[in-house]
C-alpha positions in Angstrom: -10.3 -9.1 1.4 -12.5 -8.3 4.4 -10.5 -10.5 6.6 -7.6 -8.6 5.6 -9.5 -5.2 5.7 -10.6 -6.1 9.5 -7.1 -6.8 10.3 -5.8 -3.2 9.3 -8.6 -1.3 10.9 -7.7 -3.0 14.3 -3.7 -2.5 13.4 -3.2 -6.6 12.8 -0.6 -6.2 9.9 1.1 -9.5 10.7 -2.3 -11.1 10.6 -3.4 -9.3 7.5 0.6 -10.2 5.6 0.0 -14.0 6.7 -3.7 -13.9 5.4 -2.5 -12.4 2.1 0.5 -15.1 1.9 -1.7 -17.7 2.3 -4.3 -16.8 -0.1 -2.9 -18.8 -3.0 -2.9 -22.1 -1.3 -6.6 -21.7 -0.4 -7.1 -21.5 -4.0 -8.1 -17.7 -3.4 -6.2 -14.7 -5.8 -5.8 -11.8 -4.2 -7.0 -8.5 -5.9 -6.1 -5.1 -6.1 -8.4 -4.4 -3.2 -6.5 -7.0 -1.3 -3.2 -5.8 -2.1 -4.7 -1.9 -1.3 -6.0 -3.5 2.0 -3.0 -5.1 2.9 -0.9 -2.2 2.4 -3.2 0.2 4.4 -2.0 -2.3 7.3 1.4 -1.6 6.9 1.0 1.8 6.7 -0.8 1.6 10.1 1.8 -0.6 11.4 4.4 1.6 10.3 5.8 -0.5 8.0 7.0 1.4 4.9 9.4 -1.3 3.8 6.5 -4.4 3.8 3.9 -1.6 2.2 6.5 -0.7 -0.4 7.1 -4.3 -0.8 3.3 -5.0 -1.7 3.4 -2.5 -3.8 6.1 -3.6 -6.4 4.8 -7.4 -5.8 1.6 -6.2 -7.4 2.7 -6.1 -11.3 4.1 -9.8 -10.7 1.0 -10.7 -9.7 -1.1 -9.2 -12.6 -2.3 -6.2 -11.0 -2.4 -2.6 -11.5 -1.5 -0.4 -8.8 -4.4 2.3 -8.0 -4.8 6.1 -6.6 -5.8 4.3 -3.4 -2.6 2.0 -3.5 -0.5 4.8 -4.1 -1.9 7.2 -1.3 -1.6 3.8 1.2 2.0 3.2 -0.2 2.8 7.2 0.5 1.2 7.3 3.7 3.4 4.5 5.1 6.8 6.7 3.6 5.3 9.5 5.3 4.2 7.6 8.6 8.4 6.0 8.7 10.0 9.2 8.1 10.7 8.5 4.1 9.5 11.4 2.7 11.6 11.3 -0.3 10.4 7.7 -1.0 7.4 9.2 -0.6 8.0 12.1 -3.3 9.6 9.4 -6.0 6.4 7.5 -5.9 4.1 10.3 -6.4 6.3 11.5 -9.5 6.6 7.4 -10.5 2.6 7.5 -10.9 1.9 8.6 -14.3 5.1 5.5 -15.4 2.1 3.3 -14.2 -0.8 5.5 -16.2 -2.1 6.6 -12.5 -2.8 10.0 -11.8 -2.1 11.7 -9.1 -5.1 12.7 -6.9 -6.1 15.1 -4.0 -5.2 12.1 -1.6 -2.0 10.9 -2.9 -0.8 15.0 -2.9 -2.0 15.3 0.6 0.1 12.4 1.7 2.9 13.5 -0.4 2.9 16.8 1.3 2.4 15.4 4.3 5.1 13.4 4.2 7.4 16.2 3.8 6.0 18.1 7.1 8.0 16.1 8.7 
C-alpha cells in the first residue's frame, strides 16, 4: 500500500496499476486501502476508465468499496469530463450500504461545474 500511495502522490499511475497487479504473485492481498490508493492514482492520472475499473474489481476481490473509494472514483469522472458517471455513482452508494459524505457531494458537484 505505501508503495502504491507514493506512486499516486508523485502522479506514477502506471507504476502504482503494475504494483497492484503484481501483488498476488508476491503472495501480498491487496486491501481496501490499496484499492482506494490505486484509484487516487488514476484519478491523478486522469484515468476515469482504469479508476472506475478498480472500483468494480473490488467486490470480486472481497472488498467493500468505501466513502474514500467513492470520492477517488468521482473525482476521476469529474477530472475526464464524466460528470454523469460521476452522478450515477454517488446515487449507486447507498446499493453498496455507503453513504454519501461531504467529500463524495463535493466531487459530485464538482463534477458537474464542468
Amino acid at each position: 500500500s505505501a508503495a502504491i500511495s507514493a506512486c499516486e502522490k508523485g502522479g506514477q499511475w502506471q507504476i502504482a496499476l503494475d504494483l497492484l497487479s503484481l501483488m498476488p504473485d508476491a503472495s501480498v492481498v491487496p486491501d481496501e486501502i490499496t484499492y482506494n490508493a490505486a484509484i487516487s492514482a488514476c484519478e491523478k492520472g486522469w484515468q476515469w476508465q482504469r479508476a472506475l475499473g478498480l472500483l468494480s474489481c473490488m467486490p470480486h476481490a472481497r472488498l467493500v468499496p468505501s466513502e474514500i473509494t467513492y470520492a477517488a472514483a468521482i473525482s476521476a469522472c469529474d477530472k475526464g469530463g464524466q460528470w454523469k458517471l460521476a452522478l450515477d455513482l454517488h446515487g449507486s452508494m447507498p446499493t453498496s450500504s455507503v453513504l454519501p459524505s461531504k467529500n463524495t457531494y463535493s466531487a459530485a458537484i464538482s463534477a458537474c461545474e464542468k
